[in-house]
C-alpha positions in Angstrom: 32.6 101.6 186.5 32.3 98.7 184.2 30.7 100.7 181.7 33.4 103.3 181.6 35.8 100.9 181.0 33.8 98.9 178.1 33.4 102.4 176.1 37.0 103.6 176.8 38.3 100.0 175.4 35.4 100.6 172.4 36.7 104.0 171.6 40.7 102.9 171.8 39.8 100.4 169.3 38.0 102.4 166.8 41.2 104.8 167.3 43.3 102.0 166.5 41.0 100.5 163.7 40.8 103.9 161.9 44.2 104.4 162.2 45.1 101.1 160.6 42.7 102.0 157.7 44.4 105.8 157.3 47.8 103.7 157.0 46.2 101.1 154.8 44.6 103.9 152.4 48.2 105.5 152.7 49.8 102.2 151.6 47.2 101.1 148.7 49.2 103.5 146.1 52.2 101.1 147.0 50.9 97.9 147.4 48.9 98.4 143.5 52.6 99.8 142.3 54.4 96.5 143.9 51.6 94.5 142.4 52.3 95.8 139.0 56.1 95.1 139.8 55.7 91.8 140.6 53.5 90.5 137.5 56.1 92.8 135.3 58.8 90.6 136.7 56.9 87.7 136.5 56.7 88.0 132.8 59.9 89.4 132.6 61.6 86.1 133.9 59.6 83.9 131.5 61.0 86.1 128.5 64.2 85.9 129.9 64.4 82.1 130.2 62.6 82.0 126.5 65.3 84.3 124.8 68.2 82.2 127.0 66.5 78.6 125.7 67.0 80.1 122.4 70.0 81.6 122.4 71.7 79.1 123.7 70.2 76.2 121.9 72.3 78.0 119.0 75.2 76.9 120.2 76.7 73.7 121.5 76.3 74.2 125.0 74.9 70.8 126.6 71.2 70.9 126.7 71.1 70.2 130.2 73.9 72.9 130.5 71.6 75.3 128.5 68.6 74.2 130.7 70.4 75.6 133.9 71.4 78.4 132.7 68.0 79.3 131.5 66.9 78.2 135.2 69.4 80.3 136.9 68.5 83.5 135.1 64.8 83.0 135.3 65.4 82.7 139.3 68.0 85.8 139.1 65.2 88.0 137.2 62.3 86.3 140.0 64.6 87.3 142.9 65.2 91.0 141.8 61.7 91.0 141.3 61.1 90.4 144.7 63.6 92.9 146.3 62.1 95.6 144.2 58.5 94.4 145.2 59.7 95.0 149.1 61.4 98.3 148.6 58.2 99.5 147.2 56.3 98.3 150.0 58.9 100.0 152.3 60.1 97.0 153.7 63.6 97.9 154.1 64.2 95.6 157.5 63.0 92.8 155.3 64.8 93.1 153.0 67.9 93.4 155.0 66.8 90.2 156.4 66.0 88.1 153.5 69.6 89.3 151.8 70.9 88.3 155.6 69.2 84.9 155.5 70.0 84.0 151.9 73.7 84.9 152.2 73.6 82.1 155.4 71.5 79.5 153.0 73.9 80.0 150.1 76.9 79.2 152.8 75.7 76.4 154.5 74.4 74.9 151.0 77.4 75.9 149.7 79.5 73.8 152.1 76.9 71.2 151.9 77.0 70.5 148.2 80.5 71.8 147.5 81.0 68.5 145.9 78.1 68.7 143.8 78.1 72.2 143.0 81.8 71.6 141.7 80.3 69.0 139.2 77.9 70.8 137.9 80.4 73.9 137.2 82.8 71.4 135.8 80.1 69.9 133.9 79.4 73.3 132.4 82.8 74.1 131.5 83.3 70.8 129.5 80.0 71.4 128.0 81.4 75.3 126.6 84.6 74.1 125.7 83.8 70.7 124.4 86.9 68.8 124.6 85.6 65.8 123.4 82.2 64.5 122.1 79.6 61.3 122.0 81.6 58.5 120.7 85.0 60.1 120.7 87.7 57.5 122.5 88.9 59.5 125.2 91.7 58.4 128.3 91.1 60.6 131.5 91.7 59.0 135.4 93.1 55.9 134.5 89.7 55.4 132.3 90.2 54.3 129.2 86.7 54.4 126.7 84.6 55.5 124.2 82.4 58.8 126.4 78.8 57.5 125.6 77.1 60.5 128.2 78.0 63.4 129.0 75.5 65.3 131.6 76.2 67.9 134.3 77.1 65.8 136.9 78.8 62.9 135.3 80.4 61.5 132.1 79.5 57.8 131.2 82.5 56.0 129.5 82.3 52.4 128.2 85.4 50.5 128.9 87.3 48.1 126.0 85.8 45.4 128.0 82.7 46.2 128.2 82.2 48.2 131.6 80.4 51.6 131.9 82.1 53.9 134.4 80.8 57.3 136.2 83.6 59.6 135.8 83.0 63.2 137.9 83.4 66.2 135.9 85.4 67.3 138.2 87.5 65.0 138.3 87.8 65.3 134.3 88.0 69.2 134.3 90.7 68.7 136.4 92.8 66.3 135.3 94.7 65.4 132.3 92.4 64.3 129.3 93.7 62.4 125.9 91.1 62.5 123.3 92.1 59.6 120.8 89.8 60.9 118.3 90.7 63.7 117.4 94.4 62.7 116.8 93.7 61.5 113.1 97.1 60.0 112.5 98.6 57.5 115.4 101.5 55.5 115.6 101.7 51.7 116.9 104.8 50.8 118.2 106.0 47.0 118.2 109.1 45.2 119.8 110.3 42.5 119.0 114.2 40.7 117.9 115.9 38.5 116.0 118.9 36.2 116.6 122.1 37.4 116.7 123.2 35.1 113.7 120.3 37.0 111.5 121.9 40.2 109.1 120.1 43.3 110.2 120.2 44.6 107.3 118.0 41.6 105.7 116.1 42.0 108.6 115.0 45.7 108.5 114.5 45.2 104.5 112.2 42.3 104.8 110.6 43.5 107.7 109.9 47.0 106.2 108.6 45.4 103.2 106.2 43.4 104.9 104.5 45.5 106.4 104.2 48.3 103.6 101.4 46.5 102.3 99.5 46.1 105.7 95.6 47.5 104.9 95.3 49.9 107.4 99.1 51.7 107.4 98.8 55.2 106.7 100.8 56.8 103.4 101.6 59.6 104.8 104.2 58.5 107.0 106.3 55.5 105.8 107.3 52.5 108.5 110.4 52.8 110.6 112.5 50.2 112.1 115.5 51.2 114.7 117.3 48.2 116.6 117.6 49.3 120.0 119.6 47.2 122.7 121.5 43.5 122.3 119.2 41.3 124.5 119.9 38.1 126.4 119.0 36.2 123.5 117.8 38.5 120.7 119.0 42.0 118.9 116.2 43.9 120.2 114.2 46.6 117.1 111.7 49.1 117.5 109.0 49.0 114.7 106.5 52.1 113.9 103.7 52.1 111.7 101.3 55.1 111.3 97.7 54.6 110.6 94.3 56.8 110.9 92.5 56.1 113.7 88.8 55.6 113.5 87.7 53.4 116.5 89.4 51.3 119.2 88.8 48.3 116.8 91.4 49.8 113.9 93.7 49.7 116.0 93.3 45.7 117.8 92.7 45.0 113.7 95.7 46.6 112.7 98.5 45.3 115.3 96.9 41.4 114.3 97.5 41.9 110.8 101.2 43.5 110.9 102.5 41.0 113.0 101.0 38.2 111.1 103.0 40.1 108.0 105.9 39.9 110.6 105.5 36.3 110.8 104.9 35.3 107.5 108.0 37.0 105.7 110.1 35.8 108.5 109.1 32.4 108.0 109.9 32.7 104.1 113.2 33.9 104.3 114.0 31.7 107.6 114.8 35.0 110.3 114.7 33.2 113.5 112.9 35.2 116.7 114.7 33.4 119.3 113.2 32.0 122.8 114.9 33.4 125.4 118.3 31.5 126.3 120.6 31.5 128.9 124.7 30.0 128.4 126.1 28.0 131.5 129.3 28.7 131.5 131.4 26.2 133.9 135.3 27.1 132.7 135.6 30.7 134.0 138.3 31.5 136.1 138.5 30.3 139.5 135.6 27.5 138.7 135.5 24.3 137.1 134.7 22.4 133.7 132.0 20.2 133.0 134.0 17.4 132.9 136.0 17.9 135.9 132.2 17.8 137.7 131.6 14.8 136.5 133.5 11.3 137.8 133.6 8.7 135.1 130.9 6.6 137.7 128.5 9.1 136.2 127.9 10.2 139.5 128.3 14.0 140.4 128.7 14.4 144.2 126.6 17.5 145.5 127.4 19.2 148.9 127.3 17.2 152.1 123.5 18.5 154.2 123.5 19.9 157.5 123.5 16.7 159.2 126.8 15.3 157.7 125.0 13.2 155.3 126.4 13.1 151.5 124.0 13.1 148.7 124.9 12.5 145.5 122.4 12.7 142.4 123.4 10.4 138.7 124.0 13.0 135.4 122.2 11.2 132.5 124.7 11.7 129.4 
């Protein structure tokens, strides 16, 4: 009985083993084809990725930009590759499932690295459309610098002061973005005033004439002075100079050496910039004078304190 049952088991298996080797004879035709398919794509992504590094090193892309980019298609071609190479091999449920799974990865990373994957978009947008370069003076977020880095991720600006800040690309691509540089030709505002004795005509003429020969003042546009409100102590003016802007320093430079003009003239032909100064006025109506205040003891007598007390304080003449 044993027996029987040892040959049946031996025969089912040849059955089963020649069977296998029909299908695999069957399927050599297709597995040689997909194995040509995949070194073709192989090589195919490689030419790809070369003909992208060179394209885009023709332009101005970012090189870390044009890296990506060269990555991504290289993984496109790969990918394709591999869809083909399971068709071929009539793997249809597998490739159901892998185009199943990888739409799950790509949402679950996608969610995962939203953050990071709008970044690197951003990054790639400021990298096509170049707003601004290395070294331009640029004003973005409240950040005020001259860029120094600009990678896919992140833009390094160096602060006035000295401080290097991480600025998201995101952030950047998003909101509103000044690029000094690029605006040639700036104006510097100053305010100041001069008494109310002073004639503003004198003023604006001696003050205009100072600082026309400023080094640094542009040509193009000549100064302009317009007063602008009566102060508490001052008529108020409005001076503009134009000048080309270069670096952060040109300007710093600039506002030192048109207010030391300012000075100087002013000094020559005695215009006074007033301190601030405030009148006491003690004969409106309804009040008292000065000298009603003060008793001929010298002694002004202030308000009685809570506790019925007088106190009295002495006015030095």
């Amino acid at each position: 009985m044993r027996l029987v049952n040892l040959e049946a088991l031996w025969e089912k298996a040849l059955e089963t083993l020649e069977s296998w080797a029909d299908g695999f004879a069957a399927w050599l035709p297709h597995l040689a084809v997909a194995l040509v398919a995949a070194v073709l794509f192989v090589f195919l992504g490689k030419g790809v990725r070369a003909a992208a590094d060179r394209g885009l090193a023709k332009t101005s892309v970012h090189e870390a930009a044009r890296d990506l980019l060269a990555r991504l298609l290289h993984f496109a071609v790969l990918a394709t590759g591999l869809m083909v190479v399971l068709s071929i091999l009539e793997l249809d449920k597998a490739v159901t499932s892998v185009l199943a799974g990888a739409g799950v990865v790509g949402l679950a990373v996608g969610f995962a690295f939203q953050d990071l994957a709008g970044n690197l978009i951003s990054g790639m947008g400021l990298s096509m459309k170049r707003p601004f370069g290395i070294g331009d003076v640029i004003e973005t977020n409240d950040v005020f610098g001259v860029a120094e880095r600009i990678e896919l991720r992140t833009t390094t600006i160096r602060t006035p002061d000295g401080k290097k800040v991480l600025v998201p690309n995101r952030k950047i691509f998003q909101d509103v973005l000044v690029n000094h540089t690029d605006n040639v030709l700036r104006r510097l505002d100053f305010a100041c005033g001069v008494s109310y004795a002073e004639d503003l005509d004198q003023v604006e003429q001696v003050t205009l004439e100072a600082v026309a020969g400023v080094e640094g003042i542009s040509p193009e546009k000549e100064p302009q002075l317009f007063f602008t409100a009566f102060g508490g102590s001052s008529i108020d003016y409005e001076l503009r100079v134009w000048f080309e802007y270069g670096a952060q320093r040109d300007l710093v430079a600039l506002r030192d050496r048109v207010l030391r003009a300012i000075k100087h003239a002013y000094d020559e032909r005695d215009i006074t910039i007033p301190f601030p100064i405030r009148t006491l006025d003690f004969g409106i109506a309804g009040g008292a004078t000065l000298a009603e205040m003060l008793p001929r003891d010298g002694r002004a007598k202030a308000p009685s304190g809570g506790n019925g007390a007088t106190a009295e304080r002495r006015v030095e003449a």
